[in-house]
C-alpha positions in Angstrom: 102.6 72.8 119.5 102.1 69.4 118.5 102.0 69.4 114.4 99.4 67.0 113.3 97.8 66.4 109.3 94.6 67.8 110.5 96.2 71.3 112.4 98.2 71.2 108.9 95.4 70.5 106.9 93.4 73.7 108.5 96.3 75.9 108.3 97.0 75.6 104.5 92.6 76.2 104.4 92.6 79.1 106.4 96.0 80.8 104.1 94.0 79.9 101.1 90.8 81.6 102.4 93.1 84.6 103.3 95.3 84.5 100.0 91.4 84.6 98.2 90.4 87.6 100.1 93.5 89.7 99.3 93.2 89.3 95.8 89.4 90.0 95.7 90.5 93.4 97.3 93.1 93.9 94.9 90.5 93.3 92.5 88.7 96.3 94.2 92.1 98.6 93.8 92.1 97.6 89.9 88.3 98.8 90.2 89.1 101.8 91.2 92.4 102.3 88.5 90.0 101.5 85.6 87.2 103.9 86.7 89.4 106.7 87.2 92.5 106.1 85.1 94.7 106.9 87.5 96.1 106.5 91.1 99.0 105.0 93.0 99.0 101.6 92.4 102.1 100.3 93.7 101.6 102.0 97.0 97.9 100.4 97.2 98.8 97.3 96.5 101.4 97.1 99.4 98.4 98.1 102.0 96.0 95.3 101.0 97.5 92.6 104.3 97.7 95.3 106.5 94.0 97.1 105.9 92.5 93.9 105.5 93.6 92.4 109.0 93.2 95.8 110.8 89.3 95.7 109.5 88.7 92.0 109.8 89.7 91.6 113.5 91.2 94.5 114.8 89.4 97.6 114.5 86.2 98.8 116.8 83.6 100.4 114.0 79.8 100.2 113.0 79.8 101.5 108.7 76.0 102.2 109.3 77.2 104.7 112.4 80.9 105.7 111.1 81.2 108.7 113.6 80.0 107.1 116.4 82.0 108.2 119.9 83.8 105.0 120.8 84.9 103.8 117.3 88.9 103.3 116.9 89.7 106.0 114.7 92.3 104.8 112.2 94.1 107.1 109.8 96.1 106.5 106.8 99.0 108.7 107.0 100.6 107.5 103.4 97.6 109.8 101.5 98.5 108.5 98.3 97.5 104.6 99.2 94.3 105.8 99.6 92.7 103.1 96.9 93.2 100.7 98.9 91.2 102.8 102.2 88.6 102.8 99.6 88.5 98.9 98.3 88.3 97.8 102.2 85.7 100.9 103.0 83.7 100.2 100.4 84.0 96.0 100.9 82.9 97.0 104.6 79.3 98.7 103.6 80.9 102.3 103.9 79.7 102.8 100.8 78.8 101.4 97.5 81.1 99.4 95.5 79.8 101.1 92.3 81.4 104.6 93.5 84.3 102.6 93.3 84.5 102.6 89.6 84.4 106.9 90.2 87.6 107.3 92.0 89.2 110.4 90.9 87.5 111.4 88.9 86.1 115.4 89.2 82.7 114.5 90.4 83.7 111.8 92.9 83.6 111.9 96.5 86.6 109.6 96.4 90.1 111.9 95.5 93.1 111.4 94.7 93.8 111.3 98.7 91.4 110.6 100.9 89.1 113.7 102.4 87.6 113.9 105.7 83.7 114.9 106.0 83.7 113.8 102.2 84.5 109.5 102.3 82.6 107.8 105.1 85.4 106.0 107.1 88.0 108.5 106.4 88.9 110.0 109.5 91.6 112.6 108.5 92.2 114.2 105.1 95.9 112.8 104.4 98.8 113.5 101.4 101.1 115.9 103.3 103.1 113.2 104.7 103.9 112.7 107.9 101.3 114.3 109.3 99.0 111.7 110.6 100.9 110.4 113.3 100.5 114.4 114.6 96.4 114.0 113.8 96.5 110.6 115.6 98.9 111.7 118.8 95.6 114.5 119.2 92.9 112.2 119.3 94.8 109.5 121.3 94.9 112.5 123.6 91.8 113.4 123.1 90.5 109.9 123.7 92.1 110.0 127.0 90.7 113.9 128.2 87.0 112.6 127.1 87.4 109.4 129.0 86.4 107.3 126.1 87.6 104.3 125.1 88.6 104.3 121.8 92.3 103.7 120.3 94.3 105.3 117.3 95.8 103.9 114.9 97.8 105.7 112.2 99.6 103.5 109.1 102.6 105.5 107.6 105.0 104.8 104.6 108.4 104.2 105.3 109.4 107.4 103.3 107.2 109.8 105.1 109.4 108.8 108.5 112.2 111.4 106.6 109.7 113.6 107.8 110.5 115.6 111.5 106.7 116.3 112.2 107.3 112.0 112.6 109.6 112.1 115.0 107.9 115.0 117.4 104.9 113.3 117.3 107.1 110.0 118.2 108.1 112.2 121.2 104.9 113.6 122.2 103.4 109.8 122.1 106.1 108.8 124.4 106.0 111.8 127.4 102.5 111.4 127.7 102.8 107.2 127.2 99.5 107.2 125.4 99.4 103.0 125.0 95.9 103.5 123.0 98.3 105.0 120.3 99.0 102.4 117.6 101.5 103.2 114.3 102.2 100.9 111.9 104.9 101.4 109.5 104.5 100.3 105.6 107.9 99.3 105.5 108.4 98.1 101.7 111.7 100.5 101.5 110.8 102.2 98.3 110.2 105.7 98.3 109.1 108.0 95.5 112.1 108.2 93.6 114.3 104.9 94.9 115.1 102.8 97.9 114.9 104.2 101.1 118.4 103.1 101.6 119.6 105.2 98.8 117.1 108.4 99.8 118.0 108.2 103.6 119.2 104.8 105.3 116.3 104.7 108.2 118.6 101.4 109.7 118.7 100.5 112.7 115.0 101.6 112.5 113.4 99.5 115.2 116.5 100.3 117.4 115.6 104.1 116.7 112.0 103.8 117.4 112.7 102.2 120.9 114.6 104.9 121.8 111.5 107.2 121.5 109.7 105.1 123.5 107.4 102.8 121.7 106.8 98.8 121.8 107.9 97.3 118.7 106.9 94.4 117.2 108.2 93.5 113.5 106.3 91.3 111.3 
């Protein structure tokens, strides 16, 4: 690649465009903390780059027909980074920014974790964790039995991979080599209570999750 002022010029436009975007859906996270004084906000926060470049140019959906057949179904494992599901929902025309201002509270559709059949765009209710790479392995499966197109995606928390129901699913994925099955891992290496390397060293991760079969790319 030939660097030029121009191809600089439009690269440091294009990260400022981006870097503008992020905050204004961090904005929509602190929306939802002041509406319902409460919520995870450290574990939102860490979503925002992810959510906001699976929904911008990755993801199959249509918010007016959310449960259409071939949408990509995408399912956020780590429940409790659910504000920031609802900031990028509710940005895409799921649903009103104004129920933003609702979140948890007792009358709100949106919870402390996001429900299914209750938030349009949720497609699994989520908070036991490491359980939605299980959810997602089924309708990767599922995807594949109907004969419809549509691919899975399933974002955990580093955490949740202390979790076994992980690692089975990890094995399932990989004997029936379902390549429309996509899991990104939120890997900021703080858990609950400490670094992951203090809870349970996950290292040599990407070494361990080649050896169950999956393509691994590390951004």
């Amino acid at each position: 690649m030939t660097f030029t002022l121009e191809n600089m010029k439009k690269k440091a436009e294009l990260l400022i465009k981006l870097d503008k975007r992020s905050l204004y859906l961090r904005s929509l996270v602190v929306e939802c903390l002041i509406g319902g004084g409460r919520g995870h906000m450290g574990s939102a926060m860490s979503l925002i780059e992810i959510l906001r470049v699976l929904y911008d140019d990755i993801l199959n959906y249509n918010p007016k027909k959310p449960n259409y057949k071939n949408r990509d179904r995408f399912i956020l494992s780590k429940g409790h980074g659910c504000l920031a599901l609802y900031a990028v929902l509710a940005d895409k025309k799921f649903f009103d920014k104004k129920i933003l201002r609702s979140a948890s509270k007792f009358e709100s559709i949106l919870g402390g974790h996001p429900e299914y059949g209750k938030v349009p765009g949720v497609e699994a209710s989520t908070g036991a964790l490491g359980h939605g790479p299980a959810i997602g392995v089924g309708m990767a499966l599922s995807s594949r039995l109907s004969k419809l197109k549509f691919k899975t995606f399933v974002l955990v928390g580093d955490g949740e991979i202390n979790e076994g129901s992980f690692w089975e699913s990890s094995m399932i994925a990989s004997k029936y080599k379902l390549n429309n099955f996509h899991l990104i891992i939120d890997y900021n290496k703080i858990q609950s209570y400490g670094r992951t390397r203090d809870v349970l060293e996950l290292e040599p991760l990407a070494m361990k999750l080649r050896s169950f079969g999956y393509s691994v790319k590390e951004l």
